[in-house]
PQR file of N, CA, C, O and H, with PARSE charges and radii, in Angstrom:
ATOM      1  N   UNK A   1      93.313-123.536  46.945 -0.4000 1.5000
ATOM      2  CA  UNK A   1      92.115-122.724  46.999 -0.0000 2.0000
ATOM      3  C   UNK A   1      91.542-122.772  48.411  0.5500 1.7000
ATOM      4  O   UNK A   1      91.511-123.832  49.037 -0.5500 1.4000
ATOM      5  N   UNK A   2      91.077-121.589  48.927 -0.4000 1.5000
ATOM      6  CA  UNK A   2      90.446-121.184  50.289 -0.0000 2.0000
ATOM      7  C   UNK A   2      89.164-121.894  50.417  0.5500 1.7000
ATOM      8  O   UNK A   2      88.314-121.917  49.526 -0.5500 1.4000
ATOM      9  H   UNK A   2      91.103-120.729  48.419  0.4000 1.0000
ATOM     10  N   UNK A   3      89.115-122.166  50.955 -0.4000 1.5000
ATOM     11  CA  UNK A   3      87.349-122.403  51.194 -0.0000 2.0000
ATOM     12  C   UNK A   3      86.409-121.383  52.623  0.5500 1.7000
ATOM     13  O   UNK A   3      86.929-121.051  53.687 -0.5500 1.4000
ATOM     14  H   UNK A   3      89.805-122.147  51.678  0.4000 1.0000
ATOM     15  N   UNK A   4      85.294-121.154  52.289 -0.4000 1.5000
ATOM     16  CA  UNK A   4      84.881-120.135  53.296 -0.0000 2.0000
ATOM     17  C   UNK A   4      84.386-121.104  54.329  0.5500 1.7000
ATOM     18  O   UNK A   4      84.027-122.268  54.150 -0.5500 1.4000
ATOM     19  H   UNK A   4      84.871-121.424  51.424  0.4000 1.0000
ATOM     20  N   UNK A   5      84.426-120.490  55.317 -0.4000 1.5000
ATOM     21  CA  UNK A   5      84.388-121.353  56.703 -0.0000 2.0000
ATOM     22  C   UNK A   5      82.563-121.234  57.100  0.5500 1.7000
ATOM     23  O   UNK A   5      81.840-120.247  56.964 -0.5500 1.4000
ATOM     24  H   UNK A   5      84.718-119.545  55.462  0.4000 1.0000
ATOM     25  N   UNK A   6      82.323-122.150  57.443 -0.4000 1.5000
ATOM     26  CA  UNK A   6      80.479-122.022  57.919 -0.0000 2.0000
ATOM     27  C   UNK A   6      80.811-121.747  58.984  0.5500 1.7000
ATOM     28  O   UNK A   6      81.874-122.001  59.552 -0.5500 1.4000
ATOM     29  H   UNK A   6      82.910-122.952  57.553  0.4000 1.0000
ATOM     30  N   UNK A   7      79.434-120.907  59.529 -0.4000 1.5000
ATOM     31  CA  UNK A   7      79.064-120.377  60.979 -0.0000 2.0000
ATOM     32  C   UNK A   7      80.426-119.508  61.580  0.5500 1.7000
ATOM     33  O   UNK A   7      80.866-119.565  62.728 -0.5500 1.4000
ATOM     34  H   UNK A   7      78.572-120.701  59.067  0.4000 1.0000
ATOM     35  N   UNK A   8      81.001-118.606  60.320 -0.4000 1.5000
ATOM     36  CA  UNK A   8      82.284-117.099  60.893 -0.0000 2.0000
ATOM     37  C   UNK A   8      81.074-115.854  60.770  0.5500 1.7000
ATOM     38  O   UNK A   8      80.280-115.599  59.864 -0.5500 1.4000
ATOM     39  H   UNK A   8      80.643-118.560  59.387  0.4000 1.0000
ATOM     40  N   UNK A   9      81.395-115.006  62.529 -0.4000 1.5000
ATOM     41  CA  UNK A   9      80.776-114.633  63.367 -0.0000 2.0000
ATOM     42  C   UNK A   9      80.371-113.314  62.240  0.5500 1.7000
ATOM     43  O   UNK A   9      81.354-113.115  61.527 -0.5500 1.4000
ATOM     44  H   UNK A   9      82.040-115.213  63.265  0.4000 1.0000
ATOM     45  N   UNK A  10      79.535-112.635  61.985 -0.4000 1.5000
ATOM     46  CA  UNK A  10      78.975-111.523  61.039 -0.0000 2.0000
ATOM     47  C   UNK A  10      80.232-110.261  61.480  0.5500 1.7000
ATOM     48  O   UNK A  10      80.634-110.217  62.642 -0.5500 1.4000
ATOM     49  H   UNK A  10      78.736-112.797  62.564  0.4000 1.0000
ATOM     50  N   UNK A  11      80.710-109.391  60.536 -0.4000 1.5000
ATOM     51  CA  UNK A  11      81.606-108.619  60.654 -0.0000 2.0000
ATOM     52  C   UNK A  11      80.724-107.417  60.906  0.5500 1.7000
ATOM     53  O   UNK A  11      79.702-107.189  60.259 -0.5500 1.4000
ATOM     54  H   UNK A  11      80.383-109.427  59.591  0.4000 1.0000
ATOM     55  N   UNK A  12      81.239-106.576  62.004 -0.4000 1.5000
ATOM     56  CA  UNK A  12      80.684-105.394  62.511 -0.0000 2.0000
ATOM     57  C   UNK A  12      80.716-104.284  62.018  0.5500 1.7000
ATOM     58  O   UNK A  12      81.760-103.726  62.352 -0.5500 1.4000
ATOM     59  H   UNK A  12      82.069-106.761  62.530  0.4000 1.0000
ATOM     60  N   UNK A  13      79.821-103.397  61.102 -0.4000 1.5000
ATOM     61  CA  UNK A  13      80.220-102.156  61.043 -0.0000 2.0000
ATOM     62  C   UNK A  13      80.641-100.794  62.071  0.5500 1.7000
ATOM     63  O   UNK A  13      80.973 -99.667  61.705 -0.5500 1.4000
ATOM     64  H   UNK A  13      78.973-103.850  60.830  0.4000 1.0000
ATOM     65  N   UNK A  14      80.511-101.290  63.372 -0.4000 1.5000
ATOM     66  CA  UNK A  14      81.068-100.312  64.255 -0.0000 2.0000
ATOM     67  C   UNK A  14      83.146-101.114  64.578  0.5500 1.7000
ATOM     68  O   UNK A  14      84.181-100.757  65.141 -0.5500 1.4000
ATOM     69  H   UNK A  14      80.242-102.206  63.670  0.4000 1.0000
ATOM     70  N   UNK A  15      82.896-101.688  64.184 -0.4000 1.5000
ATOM     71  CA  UNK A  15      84.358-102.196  64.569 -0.0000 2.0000
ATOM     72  C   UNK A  15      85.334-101.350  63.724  0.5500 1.7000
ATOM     73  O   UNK A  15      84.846-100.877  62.698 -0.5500 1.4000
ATOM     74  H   UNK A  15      82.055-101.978  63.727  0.4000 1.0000
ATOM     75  N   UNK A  16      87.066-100.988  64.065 -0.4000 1.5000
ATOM     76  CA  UNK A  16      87.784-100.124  63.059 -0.0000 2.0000
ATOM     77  C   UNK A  16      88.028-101.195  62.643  0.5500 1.7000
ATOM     78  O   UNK A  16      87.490-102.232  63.032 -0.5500 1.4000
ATOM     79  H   UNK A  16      87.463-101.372  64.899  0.4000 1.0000
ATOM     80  N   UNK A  17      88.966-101.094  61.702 -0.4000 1.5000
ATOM     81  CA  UNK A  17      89.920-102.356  61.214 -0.0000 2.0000
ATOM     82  C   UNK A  17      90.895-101.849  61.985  0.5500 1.7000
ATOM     83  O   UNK A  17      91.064-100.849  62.683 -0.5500 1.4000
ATOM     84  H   UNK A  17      89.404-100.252  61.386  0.4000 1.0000
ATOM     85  N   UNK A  18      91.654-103.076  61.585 -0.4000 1.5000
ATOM     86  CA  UNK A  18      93.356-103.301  62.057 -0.0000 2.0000
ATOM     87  C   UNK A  18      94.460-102.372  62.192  0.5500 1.7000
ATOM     88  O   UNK A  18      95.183-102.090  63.147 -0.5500 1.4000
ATOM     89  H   UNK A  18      91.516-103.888  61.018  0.4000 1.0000
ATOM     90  N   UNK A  19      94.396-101.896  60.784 -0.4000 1.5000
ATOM     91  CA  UNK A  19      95.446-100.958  60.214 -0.0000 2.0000
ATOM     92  C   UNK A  19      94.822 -99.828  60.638  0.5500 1.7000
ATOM     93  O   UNK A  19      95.741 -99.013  60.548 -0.5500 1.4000
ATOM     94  H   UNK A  19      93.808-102.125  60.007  0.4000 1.0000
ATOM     95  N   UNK A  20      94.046 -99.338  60.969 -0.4000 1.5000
ATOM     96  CA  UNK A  20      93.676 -98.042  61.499 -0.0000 2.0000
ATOM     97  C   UNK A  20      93.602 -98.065  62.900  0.5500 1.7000
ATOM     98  O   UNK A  20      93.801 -96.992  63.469 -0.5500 1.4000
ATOM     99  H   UNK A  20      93.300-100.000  61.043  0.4000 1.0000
ATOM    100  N   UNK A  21      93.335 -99.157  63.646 -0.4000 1.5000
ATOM    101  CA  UNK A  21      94.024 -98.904  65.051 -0.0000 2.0000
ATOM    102  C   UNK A  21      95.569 -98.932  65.239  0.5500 1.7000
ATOM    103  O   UNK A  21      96.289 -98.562  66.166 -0.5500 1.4000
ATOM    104  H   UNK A  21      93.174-100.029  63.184  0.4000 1.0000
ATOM    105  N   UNK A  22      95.753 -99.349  64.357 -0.4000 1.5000
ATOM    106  CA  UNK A  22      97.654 -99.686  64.489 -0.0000 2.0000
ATOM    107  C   UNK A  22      98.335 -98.162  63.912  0.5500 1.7000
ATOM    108  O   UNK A  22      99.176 -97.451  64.464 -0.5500 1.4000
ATOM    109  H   UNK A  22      95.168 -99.650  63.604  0.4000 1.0000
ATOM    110  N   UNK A  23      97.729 -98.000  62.785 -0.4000 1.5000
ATOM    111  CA  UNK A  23      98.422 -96.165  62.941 -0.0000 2.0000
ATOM    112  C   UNK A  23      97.744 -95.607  63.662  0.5500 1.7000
ATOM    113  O   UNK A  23      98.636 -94.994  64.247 -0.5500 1.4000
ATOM    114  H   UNK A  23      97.046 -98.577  62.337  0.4000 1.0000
ATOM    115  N   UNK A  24      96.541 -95.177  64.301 -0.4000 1.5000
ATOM    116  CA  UNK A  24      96.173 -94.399  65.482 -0.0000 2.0000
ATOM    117  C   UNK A  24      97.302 -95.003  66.463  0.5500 1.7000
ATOM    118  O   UNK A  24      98.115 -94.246  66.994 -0.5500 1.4000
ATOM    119  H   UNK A  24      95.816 -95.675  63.826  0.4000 1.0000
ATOM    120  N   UNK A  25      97.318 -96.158  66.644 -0.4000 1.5000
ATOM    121  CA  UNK A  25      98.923 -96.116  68.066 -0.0000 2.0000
ATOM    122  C   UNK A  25      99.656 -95.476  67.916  0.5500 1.7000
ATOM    123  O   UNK A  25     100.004 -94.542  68.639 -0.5500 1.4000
ATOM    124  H   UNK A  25      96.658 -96.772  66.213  0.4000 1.0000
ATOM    125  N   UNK A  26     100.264 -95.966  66.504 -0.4000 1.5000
ATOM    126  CA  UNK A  26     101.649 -95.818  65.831 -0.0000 2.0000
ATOM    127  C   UNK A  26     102.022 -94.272  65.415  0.5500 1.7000
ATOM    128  O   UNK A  26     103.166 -93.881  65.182 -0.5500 1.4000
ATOM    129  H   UNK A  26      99.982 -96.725  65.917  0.4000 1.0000
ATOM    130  N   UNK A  27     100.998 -93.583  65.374 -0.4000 1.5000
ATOM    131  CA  UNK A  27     100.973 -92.150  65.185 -0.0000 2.0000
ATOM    132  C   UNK A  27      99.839 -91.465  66.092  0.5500 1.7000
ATOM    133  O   UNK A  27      98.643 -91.423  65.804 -0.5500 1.4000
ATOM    134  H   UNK A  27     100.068 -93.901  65.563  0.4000 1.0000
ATOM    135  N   UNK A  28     100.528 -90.865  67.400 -0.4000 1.5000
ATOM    136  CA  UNK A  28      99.236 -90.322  68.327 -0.0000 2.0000
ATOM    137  C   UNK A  28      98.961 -88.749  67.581  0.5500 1.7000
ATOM    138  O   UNK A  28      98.188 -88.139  68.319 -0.5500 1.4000
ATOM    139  H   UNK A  28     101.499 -90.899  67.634  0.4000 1.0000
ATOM    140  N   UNK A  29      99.187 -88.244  66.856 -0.4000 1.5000
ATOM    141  CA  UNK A  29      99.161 -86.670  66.556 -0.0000 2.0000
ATOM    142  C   UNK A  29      98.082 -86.819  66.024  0.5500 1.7000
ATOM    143  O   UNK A  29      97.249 -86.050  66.505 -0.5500 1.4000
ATOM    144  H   UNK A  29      99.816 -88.740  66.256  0.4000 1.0000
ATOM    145  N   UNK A  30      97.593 -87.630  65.032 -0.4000 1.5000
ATOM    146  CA  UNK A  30      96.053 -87.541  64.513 -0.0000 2.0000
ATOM    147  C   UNK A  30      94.917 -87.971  65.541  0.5500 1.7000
ATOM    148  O   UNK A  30      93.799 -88.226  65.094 -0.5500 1.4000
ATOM    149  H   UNK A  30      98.269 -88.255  64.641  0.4000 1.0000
ATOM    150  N   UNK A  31      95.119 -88.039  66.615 -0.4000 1.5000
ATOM    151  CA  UNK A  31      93.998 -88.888  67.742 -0.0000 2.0000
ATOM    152  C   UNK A  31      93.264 -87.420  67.879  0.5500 1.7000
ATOM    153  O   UNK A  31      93.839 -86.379  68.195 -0.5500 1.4000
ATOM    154  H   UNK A  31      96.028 -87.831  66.978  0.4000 1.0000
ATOM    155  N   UNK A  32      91.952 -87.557  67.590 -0.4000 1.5000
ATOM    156  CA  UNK A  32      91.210 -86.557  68.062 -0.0000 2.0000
ATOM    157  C   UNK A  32      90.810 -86.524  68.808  0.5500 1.7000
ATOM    158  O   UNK A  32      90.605 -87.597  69.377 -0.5500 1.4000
ATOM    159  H   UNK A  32      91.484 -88.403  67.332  0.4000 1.0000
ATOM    160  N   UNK A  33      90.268 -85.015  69.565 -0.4000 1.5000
ATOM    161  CA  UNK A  33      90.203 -84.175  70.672 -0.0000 2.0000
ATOM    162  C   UNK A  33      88.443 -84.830  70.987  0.5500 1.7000
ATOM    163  O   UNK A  33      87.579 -84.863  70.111 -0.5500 1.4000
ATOM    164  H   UNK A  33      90.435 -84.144  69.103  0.4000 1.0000
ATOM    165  N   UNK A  34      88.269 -85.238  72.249 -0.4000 1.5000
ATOM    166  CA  UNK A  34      87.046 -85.426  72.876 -0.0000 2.0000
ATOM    167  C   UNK A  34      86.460 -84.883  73.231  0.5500 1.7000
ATOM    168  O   UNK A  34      86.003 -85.419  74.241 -0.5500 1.4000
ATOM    169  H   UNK A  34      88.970 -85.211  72.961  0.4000 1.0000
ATOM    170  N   UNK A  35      85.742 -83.265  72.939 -0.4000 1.5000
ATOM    171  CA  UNK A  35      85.481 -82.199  74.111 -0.0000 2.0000
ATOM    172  C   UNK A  35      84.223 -81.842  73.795  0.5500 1.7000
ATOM    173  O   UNK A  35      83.870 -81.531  72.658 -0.5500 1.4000
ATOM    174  H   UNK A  35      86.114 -82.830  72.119  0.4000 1.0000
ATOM    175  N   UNK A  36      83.379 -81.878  74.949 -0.4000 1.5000
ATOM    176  CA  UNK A  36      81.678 -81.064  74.239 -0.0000 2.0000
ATOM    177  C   UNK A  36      81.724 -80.593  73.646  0.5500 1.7000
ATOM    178  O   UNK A  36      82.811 -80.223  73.204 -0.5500 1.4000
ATOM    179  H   UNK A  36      83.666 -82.131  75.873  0.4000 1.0000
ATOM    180  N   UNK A  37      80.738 -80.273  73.218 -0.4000 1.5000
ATOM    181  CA  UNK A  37      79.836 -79.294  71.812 -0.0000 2.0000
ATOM    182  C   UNK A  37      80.406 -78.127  72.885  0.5500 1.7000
ATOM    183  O   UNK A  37      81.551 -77.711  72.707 -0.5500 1.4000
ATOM    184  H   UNK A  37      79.855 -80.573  73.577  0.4000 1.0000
ATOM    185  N   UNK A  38      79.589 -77.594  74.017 -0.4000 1.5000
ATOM    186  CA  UNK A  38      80.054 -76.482  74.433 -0.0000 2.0000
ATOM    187  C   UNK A  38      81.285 -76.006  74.416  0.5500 1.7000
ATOM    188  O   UNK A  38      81.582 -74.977  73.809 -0.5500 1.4000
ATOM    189  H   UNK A  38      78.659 -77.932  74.162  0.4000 1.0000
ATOM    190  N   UNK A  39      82.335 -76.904  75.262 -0.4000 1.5000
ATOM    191  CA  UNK A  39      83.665 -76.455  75.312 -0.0000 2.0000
ATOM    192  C   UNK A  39      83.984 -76.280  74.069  0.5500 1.7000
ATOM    193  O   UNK A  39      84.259 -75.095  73.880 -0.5500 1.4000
ATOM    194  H   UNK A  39      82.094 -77.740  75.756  0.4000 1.0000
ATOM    195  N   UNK A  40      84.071 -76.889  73.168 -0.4000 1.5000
ATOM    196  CA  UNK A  40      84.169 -76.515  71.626 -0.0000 2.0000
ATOM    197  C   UNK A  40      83.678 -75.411  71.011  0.5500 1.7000
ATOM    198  O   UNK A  40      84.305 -74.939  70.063 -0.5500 1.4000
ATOM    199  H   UNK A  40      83.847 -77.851  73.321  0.4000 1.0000
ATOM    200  N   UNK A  41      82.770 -74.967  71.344 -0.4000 1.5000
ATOM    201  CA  UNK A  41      82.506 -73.233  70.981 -0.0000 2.0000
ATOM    202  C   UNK A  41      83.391 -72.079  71.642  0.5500 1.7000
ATOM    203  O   UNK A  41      84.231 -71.207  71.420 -0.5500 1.4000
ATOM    204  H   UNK A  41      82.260 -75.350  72.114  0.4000 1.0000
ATOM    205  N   UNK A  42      82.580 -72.719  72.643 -0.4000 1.5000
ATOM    206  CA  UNK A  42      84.535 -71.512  73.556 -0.0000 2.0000
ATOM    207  C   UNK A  42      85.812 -71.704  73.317  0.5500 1.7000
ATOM    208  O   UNK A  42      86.705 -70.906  73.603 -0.5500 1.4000
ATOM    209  H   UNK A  42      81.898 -73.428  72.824  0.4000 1.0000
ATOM    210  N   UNK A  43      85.962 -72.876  72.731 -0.4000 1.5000
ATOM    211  CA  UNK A  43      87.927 -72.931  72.577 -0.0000 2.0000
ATOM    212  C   UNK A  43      87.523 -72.319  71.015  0.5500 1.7000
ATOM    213  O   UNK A  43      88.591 -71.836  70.639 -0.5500 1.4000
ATOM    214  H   UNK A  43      85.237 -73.524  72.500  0.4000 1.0000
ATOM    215  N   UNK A  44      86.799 -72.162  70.231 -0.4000 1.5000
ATOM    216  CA  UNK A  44      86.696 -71.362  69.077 -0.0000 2.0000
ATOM    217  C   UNK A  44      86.543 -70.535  69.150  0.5500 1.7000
ATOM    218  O   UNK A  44      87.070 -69.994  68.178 -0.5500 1.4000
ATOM    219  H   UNK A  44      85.932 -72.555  70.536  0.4000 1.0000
ATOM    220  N   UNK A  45      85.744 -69.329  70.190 -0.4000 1.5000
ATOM    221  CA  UNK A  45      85.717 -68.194  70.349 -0.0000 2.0000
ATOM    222  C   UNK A  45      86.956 -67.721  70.856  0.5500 1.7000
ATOM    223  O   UNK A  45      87.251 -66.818  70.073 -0.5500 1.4000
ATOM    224  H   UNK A  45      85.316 -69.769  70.979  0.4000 1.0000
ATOM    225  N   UNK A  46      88.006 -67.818  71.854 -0.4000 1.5000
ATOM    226  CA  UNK A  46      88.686 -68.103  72.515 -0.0000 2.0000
ATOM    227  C   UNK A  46      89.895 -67.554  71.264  0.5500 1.7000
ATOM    228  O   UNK A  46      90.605 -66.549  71.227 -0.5500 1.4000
ATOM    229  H   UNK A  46      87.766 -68.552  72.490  0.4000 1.0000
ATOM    230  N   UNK A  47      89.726 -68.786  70.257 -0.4000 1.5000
ATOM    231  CA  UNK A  47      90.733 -68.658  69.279 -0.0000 2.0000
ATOM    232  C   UNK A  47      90.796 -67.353  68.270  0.5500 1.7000
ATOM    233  O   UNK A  47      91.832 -66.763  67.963 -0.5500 1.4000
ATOM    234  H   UNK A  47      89.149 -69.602  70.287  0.4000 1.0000
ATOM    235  N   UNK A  48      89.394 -67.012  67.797 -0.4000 1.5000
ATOM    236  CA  UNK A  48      88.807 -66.030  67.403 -0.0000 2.0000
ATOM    237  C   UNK A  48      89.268 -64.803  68.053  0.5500 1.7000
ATOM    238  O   UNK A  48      89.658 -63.846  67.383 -0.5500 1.4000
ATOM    239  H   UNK A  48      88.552 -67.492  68.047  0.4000 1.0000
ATOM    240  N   UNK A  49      89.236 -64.789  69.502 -0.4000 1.5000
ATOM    241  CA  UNK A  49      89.188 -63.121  69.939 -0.0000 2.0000
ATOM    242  C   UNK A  49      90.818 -62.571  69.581  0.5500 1.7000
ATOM    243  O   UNK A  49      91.193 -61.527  69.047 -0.5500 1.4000
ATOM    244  H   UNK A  49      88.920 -65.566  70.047  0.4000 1.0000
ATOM    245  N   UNK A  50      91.723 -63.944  70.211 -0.4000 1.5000
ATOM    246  CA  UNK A  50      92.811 -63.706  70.317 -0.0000 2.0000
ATOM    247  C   UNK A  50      93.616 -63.653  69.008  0.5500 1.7000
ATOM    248  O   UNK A  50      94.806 -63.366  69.143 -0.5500 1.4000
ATOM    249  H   UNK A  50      91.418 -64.791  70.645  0.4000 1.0000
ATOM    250  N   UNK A  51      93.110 -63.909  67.620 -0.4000 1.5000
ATOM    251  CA  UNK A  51      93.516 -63.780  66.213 -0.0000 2.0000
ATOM    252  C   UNK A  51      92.713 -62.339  65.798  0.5500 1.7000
ATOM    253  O   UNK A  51      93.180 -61.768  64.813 -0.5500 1.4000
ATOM    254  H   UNK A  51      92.144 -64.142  67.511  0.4000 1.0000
ATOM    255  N   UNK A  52      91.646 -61.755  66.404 -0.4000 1.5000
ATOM    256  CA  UNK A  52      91.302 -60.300  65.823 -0.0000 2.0000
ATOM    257  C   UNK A  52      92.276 -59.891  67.197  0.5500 1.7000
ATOM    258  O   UNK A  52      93.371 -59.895  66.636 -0.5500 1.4000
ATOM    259  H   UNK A  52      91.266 -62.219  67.205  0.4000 1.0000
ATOM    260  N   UNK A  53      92.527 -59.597  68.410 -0.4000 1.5000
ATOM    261  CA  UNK A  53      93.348 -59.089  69.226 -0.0000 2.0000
ATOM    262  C   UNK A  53      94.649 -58.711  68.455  0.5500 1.7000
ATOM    263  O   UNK A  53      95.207 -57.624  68.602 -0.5500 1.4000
ATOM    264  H   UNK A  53      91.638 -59.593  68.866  0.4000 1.0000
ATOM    265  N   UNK A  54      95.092 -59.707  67.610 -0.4000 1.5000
ATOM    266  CA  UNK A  54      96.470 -59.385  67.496 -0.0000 2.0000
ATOM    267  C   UNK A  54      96.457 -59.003  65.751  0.5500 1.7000
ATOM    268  O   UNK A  54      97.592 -58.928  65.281 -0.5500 1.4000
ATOM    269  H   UNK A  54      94.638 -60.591  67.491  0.4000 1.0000
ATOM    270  N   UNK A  55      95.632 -58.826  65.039 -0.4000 1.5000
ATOM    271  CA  UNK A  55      95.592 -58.221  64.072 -0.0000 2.0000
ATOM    272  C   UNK A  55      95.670 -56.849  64.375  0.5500 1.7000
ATOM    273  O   UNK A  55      96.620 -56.142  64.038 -0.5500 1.4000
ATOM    274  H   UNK A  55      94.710 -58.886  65.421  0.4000 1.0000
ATOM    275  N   UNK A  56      94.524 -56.398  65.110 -0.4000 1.5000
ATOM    276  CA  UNK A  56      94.061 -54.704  66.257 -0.0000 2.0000
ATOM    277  C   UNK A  56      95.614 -54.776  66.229  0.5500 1.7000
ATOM    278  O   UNK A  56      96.158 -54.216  65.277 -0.5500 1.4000
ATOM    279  H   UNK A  56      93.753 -56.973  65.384  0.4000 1.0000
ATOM    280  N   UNK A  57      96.461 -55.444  67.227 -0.4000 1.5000
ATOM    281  CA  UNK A  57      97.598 -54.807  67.537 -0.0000 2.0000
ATOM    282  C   UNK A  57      98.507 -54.780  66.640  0.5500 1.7000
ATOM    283  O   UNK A  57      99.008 -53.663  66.511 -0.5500 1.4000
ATOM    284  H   UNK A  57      96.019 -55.899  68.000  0.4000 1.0000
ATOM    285  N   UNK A  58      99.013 -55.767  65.809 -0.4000 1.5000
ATOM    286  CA  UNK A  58      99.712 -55.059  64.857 -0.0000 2.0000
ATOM    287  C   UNK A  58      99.405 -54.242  63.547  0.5500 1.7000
ATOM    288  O   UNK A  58     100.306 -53.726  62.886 -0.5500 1.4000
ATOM    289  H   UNK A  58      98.605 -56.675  65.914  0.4000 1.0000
ATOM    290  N   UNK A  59      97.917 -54.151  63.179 -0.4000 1.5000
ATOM    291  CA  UNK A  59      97.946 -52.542  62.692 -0.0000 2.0000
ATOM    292  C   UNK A  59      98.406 -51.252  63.501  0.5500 1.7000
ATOM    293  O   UNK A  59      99.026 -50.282  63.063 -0.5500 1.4000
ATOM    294  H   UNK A  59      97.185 -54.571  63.716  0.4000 1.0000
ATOM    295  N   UNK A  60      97.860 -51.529  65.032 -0.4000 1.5000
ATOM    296  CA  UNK A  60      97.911 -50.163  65.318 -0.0000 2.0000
ATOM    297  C   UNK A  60      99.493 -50.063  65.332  0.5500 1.7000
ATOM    298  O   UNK A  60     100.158 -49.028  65.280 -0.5500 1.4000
ATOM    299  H   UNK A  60      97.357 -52.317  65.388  0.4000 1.0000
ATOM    300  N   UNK A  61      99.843 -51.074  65.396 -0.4000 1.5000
ATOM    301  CA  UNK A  61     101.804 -50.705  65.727 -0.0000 2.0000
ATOM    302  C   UNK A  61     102.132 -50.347  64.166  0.5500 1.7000
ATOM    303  O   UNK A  61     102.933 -49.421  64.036 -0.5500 1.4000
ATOM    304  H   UNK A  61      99.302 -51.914  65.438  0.4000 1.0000
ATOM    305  N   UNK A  62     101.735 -50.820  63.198 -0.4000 1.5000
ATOM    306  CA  UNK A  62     102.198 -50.343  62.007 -0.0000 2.0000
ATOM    307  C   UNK A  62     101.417 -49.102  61.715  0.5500 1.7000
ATOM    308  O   UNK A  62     102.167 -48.481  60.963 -0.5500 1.4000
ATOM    309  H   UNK A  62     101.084 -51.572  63.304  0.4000 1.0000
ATOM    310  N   UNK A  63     100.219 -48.314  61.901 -0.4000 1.5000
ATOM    311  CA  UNK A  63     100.016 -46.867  62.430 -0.0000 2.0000
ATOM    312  C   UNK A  63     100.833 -46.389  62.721  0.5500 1.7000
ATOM    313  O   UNK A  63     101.420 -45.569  62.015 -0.5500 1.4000
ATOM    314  H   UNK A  63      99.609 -48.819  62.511  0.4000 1.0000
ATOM    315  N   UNK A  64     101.215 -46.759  63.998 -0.4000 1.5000
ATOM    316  CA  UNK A  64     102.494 -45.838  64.855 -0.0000 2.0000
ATOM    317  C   UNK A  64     103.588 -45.751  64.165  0.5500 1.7000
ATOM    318  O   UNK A  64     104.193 -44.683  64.252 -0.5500 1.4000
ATOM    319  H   UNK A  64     100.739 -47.425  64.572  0.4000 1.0000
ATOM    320  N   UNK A  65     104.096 -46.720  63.379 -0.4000 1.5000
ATOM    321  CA  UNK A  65     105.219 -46.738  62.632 -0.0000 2.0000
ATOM    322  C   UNK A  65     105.248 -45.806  61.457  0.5500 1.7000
ATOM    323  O   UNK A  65     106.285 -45.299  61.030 -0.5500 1.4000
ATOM    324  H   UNK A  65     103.604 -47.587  63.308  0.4000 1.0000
ATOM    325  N   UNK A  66     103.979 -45.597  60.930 -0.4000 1.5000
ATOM    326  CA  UNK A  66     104.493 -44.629  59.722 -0.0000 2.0000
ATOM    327  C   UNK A  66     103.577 -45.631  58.324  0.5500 1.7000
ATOM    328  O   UNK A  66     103.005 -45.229  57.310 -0.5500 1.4000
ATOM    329  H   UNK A  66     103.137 -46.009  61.277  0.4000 1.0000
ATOM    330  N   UNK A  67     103.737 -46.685  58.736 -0.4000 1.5000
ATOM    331  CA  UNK A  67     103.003 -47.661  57.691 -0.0000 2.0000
ATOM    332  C   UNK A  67     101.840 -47.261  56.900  0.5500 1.7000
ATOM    333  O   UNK A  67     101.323 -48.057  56.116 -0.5500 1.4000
ATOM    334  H   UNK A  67     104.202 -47.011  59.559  0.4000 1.0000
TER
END
């Protein structure tokens, strides 16, 4: 049987655990993106124009086609 140790240092709620820094290493693809609030509106607008841009264009090409 364990016994609890007197005077072990108070556990942090800002600290990660273990296993979640070890797959954040172990897998960098989930590491999220650091970027202002601002830049973050523009890389969303950004994304936005260029997904209605290319809808516009391939209706109008399927227009032209006969579609």
């Amino acid at each position: 049987m364990l016994r609890i140790k007197k005077n072990k240092p108070a556990i942090s709620g800002e600290v990660k655990s273990f296993r979640t820094v070890r797959r954040l290493n172990i897998n960098r693809t989930y590491t999220p993106l650091k970027i202002g609030i601002v830049a973050g509106y523009i890389l969303l607008g950004m994304i936005s124009a260029s997904s209605s841009m290319f809808g516009i264009l391939v209706g109008a090409l399927l227009r032209i086609a006969g579609y």
